[in-house]
C-alpha positions, 0 to 999 in steps of 0.5 A: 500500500505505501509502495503504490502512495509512494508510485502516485506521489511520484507521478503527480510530482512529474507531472506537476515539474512538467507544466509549462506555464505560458511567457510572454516578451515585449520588444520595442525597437528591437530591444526586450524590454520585460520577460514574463510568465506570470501576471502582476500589474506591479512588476510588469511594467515597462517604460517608452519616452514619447521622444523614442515613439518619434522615430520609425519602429514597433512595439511587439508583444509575443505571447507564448501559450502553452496550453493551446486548445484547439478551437480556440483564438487569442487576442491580444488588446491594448486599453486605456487607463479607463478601460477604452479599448484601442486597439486589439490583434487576433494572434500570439503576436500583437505589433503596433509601430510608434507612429500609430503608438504615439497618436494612440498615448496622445493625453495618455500617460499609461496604457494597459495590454492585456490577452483574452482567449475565446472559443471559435464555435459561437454556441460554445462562446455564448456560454463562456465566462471571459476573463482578461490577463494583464501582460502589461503596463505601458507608461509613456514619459517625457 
């Protein structure tokens, strides 16, 4: 009997290592600005300079899901402070150059982005609950 317990405990302990939780990068201008895998408004913020929005260049979040299910779509949605959303990108990759950035920050100081995943099959996402994961903070200076 402990043989088996000890068997179990064993398995789960592997499975559990095994998970792979779901990361994220933020890129602008070709430089990583935060890495994360793990949601918190606090720790997940990044700086840009309204200066730097001047010149030619993107901003890029790569999302990596590691729990994919088939039949189901993310997307990826930047929001005001207020809870407007400005701009939302079907994928695991949302891109949005500085140009359309800065016109998007103009008389905002912090914008939010944030991942939502829903099913395909309408039937099945008229019963769904949605829930928003904040990836990050973007708080424009200067």
């Amino acid at each position: 009997m402990k043989n088996r317990f000890l068997i179990i405990a064993l398995l789960f302990s592997m499975l559990c290592v095994a998970q792979e939780e779901d990361s994220w990068q933020v890129t602008h201008n070709k430089t990583v600005l935060l890495k994360a895998s793990t949601e918190s408004e606090a720790k997940n913020t990044i700086t840009i300079k309204r200066s730097d929005l001047q010149k030619t260049g993107f901003l890029t979040l790569n999302y990596s899901d590691k729990t994919a299910q088939r039949g189901w779509e993310r997307s990826i949605i930047l929001y005001s402070k207020t809870d407007l959303a400005l701009n939302t990108q079907k994928g695991a990759t949302w891109k949005i150059s500085n140009a359309i950035l800065r016109l998007l920050s103009k008389n905002r100081n912090k914008l939010l982005l944030y991942t939502i995943a829903l099913p395909t099959d309408p039937a099945i996402r008229a019963r769904v609950r949605v829930r928003r994961v904040h990836l990050c903070t973007i708080e424009i200076r200067g």
